[in-house]
C-alpha positions as CSV (number, residue, x, y, z in Angstrom):
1,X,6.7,22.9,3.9
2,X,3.4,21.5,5.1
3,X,2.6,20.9,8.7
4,X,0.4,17.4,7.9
5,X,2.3,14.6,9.5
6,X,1.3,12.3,6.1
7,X,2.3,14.5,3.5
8,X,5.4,15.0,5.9
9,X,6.3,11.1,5.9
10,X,5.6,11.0,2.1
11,X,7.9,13.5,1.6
12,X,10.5,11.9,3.8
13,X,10.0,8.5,2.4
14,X,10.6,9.7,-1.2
15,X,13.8,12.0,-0.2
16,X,15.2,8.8,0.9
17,X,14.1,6.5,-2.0
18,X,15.6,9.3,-4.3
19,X,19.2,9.3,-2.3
20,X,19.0,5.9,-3.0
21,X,18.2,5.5,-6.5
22,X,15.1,3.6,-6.1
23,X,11.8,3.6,-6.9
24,X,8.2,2.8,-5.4
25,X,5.3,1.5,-7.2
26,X,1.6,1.3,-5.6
27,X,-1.3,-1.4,-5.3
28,X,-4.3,0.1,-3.8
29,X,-7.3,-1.6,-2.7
30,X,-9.5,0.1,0.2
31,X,-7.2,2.9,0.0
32,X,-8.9,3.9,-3.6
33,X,-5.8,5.6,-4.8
34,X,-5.0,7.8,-2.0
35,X,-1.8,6.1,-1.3
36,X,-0.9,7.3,-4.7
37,X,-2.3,11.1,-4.2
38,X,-0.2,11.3,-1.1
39,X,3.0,10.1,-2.5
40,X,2.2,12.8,-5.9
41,X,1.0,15.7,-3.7
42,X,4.9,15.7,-3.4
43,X,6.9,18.2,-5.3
44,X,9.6,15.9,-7.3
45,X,7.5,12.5,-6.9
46,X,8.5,11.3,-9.9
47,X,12.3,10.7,-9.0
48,X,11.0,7.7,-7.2
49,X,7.1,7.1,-7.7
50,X,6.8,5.6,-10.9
51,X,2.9,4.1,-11.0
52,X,0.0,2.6,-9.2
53,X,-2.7,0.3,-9.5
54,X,-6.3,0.4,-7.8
55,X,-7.4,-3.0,-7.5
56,X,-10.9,-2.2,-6.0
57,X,-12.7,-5.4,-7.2
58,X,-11.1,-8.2,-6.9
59,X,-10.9,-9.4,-10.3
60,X,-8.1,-6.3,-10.8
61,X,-6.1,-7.6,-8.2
62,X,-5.9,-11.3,-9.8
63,X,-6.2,-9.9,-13.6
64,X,-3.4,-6.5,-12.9
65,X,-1.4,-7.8,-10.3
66,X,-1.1,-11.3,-11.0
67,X,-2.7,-12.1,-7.5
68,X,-3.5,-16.0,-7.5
69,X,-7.1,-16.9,-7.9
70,X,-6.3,-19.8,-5.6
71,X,-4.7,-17.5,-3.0
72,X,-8.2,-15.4,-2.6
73,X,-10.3,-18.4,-2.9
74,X,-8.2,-19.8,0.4
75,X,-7.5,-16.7,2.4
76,X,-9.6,-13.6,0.9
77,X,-8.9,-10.6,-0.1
78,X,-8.5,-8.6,3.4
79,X,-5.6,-11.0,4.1
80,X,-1.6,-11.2,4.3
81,X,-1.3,-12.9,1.8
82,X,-3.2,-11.2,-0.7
83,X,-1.5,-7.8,0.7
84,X,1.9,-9.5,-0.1
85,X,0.6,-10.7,-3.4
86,X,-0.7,-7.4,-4.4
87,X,2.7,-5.6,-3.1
88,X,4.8,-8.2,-5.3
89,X,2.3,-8.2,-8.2
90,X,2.5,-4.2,-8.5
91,X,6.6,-4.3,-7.9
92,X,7.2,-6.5,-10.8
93,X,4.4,-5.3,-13.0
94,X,5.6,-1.8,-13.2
95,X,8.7,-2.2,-12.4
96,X,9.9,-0.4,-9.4
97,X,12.2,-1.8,-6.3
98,X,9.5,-1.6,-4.0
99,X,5.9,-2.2,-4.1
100,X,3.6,-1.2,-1.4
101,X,-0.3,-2.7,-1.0
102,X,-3.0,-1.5,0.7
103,X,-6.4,-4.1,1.9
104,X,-8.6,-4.0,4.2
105,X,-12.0,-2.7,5.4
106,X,-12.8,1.0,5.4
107,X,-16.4,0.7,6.2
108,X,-19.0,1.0,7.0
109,X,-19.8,-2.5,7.0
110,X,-17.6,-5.6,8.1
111,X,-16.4,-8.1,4.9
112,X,-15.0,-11.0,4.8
113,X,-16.4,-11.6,8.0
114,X,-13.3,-9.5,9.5
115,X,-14.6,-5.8,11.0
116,X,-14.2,-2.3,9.4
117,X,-10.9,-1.4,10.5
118,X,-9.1,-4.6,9.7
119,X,-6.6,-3.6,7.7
120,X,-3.0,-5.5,6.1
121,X,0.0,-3.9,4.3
122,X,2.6,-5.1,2.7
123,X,6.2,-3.6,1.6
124,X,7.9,-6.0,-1.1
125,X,11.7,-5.1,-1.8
126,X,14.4,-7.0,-3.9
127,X,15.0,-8.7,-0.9
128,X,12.4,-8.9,1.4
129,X,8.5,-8.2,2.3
130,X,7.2,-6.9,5.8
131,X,3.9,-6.9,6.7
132,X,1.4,-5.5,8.9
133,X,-2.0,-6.1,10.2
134,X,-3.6,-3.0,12.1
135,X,-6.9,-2.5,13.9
136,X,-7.8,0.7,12.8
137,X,-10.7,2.5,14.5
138,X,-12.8,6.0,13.0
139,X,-14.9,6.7,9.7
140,X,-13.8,5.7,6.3
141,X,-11.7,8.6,5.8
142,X,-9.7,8.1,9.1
143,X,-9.0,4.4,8.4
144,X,-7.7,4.8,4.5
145,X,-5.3,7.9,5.8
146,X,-4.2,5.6,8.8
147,X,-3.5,3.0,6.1
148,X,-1.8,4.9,4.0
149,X,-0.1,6.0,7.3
150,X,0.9,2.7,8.0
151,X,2.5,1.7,4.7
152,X,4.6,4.8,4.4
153,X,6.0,4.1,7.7
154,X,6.9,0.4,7.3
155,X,8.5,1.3,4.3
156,X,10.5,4.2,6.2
157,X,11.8,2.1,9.0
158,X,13.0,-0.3,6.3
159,X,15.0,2.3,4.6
160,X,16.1,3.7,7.9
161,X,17.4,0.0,8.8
């Protein structure tokens, strides 16, 4: 067992998505993957995580995940609606019950116009999608863990509900 509260809500989160037979995929932006490594640094992963796509630039999030180029034209990229985009995009795309997305700012400078630290996630499930928007403070590395964080938790409280 590991004492790092993450890995310790990754591994929770997949224990209950494995109970359930159900599966979680991953779209990444400012996160860079690391939503991915978390959920994989867990023994047994692969009874629920079943892929992941960083969409870094975004051209990958409109060409991988389907996200409209209308939608980013009208609300950006660091916005709830692209999160929810990119959450649905990856849950279809690959194929899992739930897709989980990741945008924001990490630093170090602001984009978008919106400040480092502005952050949305989005949980899309057969039957619904919750979002967040969080004001994360700290260096790069702080905010993508706290977004990763962040995700993993919405997604447990909705499999708690």
């Amino acid at each position: 067992m590991t004492n790092d509260p993450g890995q310790a809500l990754a591994r929770r989160v997949l224990e209950a998505l494995a109970r359930r037979g159900e599966s979680v995929a991953t779209a990444e932006s400012l996160t860079g993957g690391l939503l991915a490594a978390r959920l994989t640094d867990v023994p047994g992963a692969s009874r629920s995580f079943v892929g992941g796509v960083v969409s870094y630039a975004t051209r990958v999030k409109v060409s991988a995940l389907g996200v409209p180029e209308a939608l980013v034209e009208e609300h950006g990229v660091i916005s709830e609606e692209c999160a929810v985009a990119m959450a649905q995009g990856v849950r279809t795309r690959i194929g899992a019950t739930w897709g989980l997305a990741t945008t924001g700012v990490a630093g170090p400078d602001s984009q978008e116009g919106r400040p480092v630290g502005t952050v949305w996630v989005a949980v899309a499930g057969p039957e619904r999608v919750e979002t967040a928007l969080l004001a994360l403070s700290g260096d790069r590395s702080a905010v993508r863990q706290a977004s990763c964080d962040e995700v993993l938790s919405v997604l447990e409280g909705i499999l708690d509900a």
